[in-house]
C-alpha positions as CSV (number, residue, x, y, z in Angstrom):
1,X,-17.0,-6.3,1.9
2,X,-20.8,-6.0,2.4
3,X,-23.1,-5.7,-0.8
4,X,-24.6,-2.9,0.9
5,X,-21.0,-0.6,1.6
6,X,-20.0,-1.8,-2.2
7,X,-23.7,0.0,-3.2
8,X,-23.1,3.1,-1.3
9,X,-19.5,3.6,-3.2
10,X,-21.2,2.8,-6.4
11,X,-24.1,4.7,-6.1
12,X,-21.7,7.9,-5.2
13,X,-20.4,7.9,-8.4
14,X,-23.6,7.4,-10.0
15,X,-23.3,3.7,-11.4
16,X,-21.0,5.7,-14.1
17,X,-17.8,3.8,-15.5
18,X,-15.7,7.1,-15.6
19,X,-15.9,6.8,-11.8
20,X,-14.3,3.5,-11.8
21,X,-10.6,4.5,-10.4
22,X,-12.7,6.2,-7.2
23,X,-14.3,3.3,-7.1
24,X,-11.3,1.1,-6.3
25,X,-10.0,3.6,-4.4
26,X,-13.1,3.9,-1.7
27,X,-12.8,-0.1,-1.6
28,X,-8.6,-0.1,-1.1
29,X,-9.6,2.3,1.5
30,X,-11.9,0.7,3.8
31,X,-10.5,-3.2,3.0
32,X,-7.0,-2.3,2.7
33,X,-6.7,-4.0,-0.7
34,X,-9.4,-4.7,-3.8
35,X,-10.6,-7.8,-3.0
36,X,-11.8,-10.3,-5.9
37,X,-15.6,-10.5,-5.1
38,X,-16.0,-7.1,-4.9
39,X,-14.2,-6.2,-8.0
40,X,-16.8,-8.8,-9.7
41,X,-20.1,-6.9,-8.2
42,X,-18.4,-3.4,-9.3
43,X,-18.4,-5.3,-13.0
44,X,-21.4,-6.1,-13.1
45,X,-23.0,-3.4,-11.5
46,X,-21.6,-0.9,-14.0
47,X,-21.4,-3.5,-16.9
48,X,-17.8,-3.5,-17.6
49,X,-16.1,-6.7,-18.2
50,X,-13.4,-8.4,-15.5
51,X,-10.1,-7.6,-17.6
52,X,-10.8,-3.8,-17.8
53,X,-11.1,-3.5,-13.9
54,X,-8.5,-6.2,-13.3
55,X,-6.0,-4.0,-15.9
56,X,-6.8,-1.0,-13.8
57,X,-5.9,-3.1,-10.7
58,X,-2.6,-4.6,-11.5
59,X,-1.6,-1.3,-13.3
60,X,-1.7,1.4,-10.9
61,X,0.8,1.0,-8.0
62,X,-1.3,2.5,-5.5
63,X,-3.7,-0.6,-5.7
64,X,-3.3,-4.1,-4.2
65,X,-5.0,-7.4,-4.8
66,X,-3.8,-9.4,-1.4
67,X,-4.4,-7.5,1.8
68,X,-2.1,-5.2,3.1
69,X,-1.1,-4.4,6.5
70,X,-2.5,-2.3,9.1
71,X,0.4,-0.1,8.7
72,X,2.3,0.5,5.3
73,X,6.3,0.8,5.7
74,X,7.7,2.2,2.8
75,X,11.6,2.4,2.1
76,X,12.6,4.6,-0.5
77,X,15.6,2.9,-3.0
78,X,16.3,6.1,-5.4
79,X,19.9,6.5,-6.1
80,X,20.6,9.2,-3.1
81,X,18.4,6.7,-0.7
82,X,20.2,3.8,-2.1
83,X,23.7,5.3,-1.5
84,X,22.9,6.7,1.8
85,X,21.9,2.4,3.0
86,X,18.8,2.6,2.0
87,X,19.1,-0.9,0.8
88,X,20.4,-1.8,4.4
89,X,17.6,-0.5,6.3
90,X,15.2,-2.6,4.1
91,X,17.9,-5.7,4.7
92,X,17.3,-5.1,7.8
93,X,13.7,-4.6,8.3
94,X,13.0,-7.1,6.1
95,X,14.8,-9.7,9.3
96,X,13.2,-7.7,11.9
97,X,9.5,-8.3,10.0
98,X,10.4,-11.8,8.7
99,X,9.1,-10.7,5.5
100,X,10.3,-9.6,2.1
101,X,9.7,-6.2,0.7
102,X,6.3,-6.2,-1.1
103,X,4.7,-8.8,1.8
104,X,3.0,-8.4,4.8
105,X,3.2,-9.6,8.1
106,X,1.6,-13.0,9.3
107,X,-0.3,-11.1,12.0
108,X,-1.4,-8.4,9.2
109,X,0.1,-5.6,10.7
110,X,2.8,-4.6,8.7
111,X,3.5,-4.2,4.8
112,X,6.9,-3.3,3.9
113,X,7.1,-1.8,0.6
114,X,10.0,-0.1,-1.8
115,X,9.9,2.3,-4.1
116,X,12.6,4.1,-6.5
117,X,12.4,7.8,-5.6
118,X,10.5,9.5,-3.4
119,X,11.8,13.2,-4.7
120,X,13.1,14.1,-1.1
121,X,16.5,13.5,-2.1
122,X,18.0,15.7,0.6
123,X,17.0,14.0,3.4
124,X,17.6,10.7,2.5
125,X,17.5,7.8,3.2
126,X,13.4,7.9,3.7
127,X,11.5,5.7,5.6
128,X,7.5,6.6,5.5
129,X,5.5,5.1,7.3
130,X,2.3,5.5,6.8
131,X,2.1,8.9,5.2
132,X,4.4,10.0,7.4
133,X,7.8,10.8,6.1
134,X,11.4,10.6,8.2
135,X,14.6,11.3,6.8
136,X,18.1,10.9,7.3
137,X,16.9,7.3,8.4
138,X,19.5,4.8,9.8
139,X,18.6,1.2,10.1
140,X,18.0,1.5,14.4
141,X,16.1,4.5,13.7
142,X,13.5,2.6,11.5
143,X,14.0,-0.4,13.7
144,X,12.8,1.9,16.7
145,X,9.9,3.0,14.3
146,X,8.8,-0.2,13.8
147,X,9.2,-0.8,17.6
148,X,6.4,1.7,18.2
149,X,4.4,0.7,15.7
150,X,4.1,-3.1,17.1
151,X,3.2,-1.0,20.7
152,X,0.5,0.9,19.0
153,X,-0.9,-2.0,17.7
């Protein structure tokens, strides 16, 4: 990321430490993932050592230290997900990608990502892709989502 777009985010929150998790976020953002000489200029510009920004990194879910996808497919696995196949749609996305859950796609295109509950227990199993949420997913539904998604680009 340019020293220059790292200053803007910075200077937003007014070189101020308490600003720190906006911070990371404006970087995830734009780079799809924190990446390591960034999070070194944000520590020294606000004078906060590596571990603190690194423990803030690796401890809030929403961030990422390798780069993510251009599109984010997530796979709820909560109990009603889970007994509904949720695990068999991310079986079989996870041969469709040629990827695990938690990776991303040679071609960057793709992350595939689970997570336990998703709180729309009704309609499960959930697929979101991303941001947007489907339910009552079967494995050739998100198959045909990810179909669209490799037209779109």
């Amino acid at each position: 990321m340019e020293v220059s777009k790292l200053d803007e985010i910075i200077e937003k929150y007014r070189y101020d430490e308490s600003g720190i998790i906006g911070i990371l976020h404006e970087i995830q953002e734009k780079e799809r993932y924190l990446p390591e000489d960034a999070l070194k200029y944000v520590c020294e510009k606000l004078d906060i050592p590596p571990s603190q920004i690194y423990h803030l990194a690796t401890f809030f879910k929403a961030f990422s230290l390798v780069p993510k996808g251009k599109h984010n497919v997530t796979v709820c696995l909560g109990t009603a997900c889970h007994v509904r196949g949720g695990q068999k749609i991310v079986e079989n996305l996870e041969r469709e990608l040629k990827i695990k859950a938690g990776q991303t796609t040679k071609d960057k295109l793709i992350t595939l990502e689970t997570v336990n509950c998703l709180g729309c227990c009704a309609i499960g199993p959930i697929v979101v892709v991303d941001g947007e949420y489907h339910g009552e997913m079967a494995s050739q539904k998100a198959l045909r989502l990810l179909e669209d998604l490799k037209k779109e680009g």
